[in-house]
C-alpha positions in Angstrom: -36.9 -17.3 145.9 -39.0 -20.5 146.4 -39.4 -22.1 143.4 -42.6 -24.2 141.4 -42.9 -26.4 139.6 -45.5 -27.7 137.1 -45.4 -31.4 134.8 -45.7 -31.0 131.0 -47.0 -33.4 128.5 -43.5 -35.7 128.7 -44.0 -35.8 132.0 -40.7 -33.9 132.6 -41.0 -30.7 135.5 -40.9 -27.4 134.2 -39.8 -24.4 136.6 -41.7 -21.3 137.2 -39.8 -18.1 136.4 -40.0 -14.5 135.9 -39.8 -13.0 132.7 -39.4 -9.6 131.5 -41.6 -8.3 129.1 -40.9 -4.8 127.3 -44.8 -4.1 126.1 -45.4 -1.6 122.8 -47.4 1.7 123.5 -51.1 1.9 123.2 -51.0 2.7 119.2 -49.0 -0.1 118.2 -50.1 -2.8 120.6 -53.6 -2.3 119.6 -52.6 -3.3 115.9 -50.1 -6.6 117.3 -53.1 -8.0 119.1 -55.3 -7.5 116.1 -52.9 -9.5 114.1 -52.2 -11.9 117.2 -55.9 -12.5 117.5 -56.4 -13.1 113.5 -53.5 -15.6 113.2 -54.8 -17.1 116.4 -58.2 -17.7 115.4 -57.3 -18.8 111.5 -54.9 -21.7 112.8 -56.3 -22.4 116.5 -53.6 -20.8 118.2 -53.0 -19.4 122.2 -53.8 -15.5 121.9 -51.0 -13.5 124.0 -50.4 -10.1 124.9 -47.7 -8.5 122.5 -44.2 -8.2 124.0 -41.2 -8.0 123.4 -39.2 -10.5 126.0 -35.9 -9.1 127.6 -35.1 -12.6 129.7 -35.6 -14.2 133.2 -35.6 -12.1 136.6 -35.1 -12.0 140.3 -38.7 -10.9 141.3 -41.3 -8.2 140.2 -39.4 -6.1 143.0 -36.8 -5.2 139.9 -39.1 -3.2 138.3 -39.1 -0.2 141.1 -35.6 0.2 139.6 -36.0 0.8 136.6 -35.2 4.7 135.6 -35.3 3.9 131.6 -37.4 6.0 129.8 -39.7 4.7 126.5 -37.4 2.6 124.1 -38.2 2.8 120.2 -37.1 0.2 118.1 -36.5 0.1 114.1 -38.0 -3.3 112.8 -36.0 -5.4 110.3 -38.3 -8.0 109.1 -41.5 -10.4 109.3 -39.7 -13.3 109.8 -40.0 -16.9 110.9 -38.8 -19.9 112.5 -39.0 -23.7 114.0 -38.9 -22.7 117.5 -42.5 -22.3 118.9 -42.5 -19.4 120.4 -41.1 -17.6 117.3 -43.3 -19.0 114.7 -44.1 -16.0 113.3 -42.2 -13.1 114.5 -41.6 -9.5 113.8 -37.4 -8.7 114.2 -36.3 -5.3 115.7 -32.8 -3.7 115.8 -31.1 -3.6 118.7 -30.3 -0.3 119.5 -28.2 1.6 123.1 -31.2 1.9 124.7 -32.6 -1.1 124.9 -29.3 -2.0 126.1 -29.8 0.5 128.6 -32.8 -1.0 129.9 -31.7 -4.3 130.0 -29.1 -3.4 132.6 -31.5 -1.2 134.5 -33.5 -4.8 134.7 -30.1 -6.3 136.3 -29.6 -8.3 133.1 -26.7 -8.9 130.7 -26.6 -6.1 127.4 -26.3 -8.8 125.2 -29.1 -11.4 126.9 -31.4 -10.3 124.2 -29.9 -11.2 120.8 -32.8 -11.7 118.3 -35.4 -8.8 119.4 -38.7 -9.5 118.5 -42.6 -9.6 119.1 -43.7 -12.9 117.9 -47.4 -12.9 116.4 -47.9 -16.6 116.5 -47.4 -19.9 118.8 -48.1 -22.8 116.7 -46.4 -25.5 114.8 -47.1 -24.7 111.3 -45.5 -25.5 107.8 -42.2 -24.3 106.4 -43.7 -22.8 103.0 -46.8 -21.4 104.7 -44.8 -19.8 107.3 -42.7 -18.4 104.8 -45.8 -17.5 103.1 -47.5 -15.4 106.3 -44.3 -13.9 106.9 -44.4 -12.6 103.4 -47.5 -11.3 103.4 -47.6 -9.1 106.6 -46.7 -5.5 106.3 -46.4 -3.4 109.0 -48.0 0.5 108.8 -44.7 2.1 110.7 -41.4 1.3 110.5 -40.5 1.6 114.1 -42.0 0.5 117.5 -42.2 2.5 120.9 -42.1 0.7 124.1 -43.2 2.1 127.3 -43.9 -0.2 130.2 -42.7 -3.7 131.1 -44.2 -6.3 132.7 -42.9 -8.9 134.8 -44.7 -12.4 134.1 -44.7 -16.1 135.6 -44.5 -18.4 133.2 -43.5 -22.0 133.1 -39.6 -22.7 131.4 -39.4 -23.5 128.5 -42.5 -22.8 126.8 -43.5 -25.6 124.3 -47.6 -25.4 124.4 -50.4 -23.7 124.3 -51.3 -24.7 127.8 -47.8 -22.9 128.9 -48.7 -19.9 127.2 -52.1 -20.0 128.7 -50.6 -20.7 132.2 -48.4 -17.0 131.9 -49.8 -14.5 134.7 -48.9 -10.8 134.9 -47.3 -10.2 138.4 -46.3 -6.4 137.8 -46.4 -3.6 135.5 -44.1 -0.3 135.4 -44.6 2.2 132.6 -41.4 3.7 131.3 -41.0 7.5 131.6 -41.6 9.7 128.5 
């Protein structure tokens, strides 16, 4: 696979890679990105497509092998962090099937260790991070997923310019 490369800020290069993204069906993406978009326009903030990331991959070939069928997902908690691209996050439980489909990617059942959709990229305050996450409560206590997407994207994210910079490169929906 040849490789690119792109210069951040620092000045150090960042590598272009493949990630896997498990996407949430039509009724419950539609209220992520309206919550994406409102945090995104009330602190100046990148707007994203709501995923789910299951890690780094090969090539968008992968997803022709994929036989897993929709995954649904219990979420735990609005939560938060330091890290920038979980700012503000919603947490799922891991569950066999997402296991499932993790292997059917080619990766490693434990690769994805803190499942989440993260709602915001943006370095923000401890207490009103705490804050958000307090405030935000979800209509439905579970999640279903049923496509993934394999994106390019520079690694590691850091900015708003690298989240800008991601690019779709394929698209499989999950069977029923």
């Amino acid at each position: 696979m040849r490789r690119r490369w792109e210069a951040d800020l620092s000045g150090m290069a960042k590598q272009k890679v493949i990630i896997y993204w498990l996407i949430p069906a039509a009724e419950y993406r539609e209220l992520f990105v309206q919550l994406i978009n409102i945090l995104a326009a009330e602190f100046d903030a990148p707007r994203f497509d709501p995923h789910l990331t299951l890690g780094r991959g090969r090539d968008a070939k992968a997803l022709r092998q994929v036989k897993a069928g929709s995954v649904r997902l219990r979420v735990r908690e609005v939560s938060h962090s330091s890290k920038f691209t979980k700012t503000l996050f919603v947490r799922f439980s891991p569950n066999a099937s997402l296991k499932d489909l993790i292997a059917d990617v080619g990766g490693k059942s434990g690769s994805v260790r803190d499942p989440h959709i993260s709602l915001l990229y943006k370095r923000v305050g401890g207490g009103l991070k705490r804050q958000l996450a307090a405030t935000i409560r979800l209509p439905f206590r579970e999640v279903v997923f049923d496509s993934i997407k394999a994106v390019q994207c520079p690694s590691p994210t850091r900015t708003r310019a690298d989240v800008e910079s991601w690019r779709v490169i394929a698209t499989k929906r999950l069977s029923g």
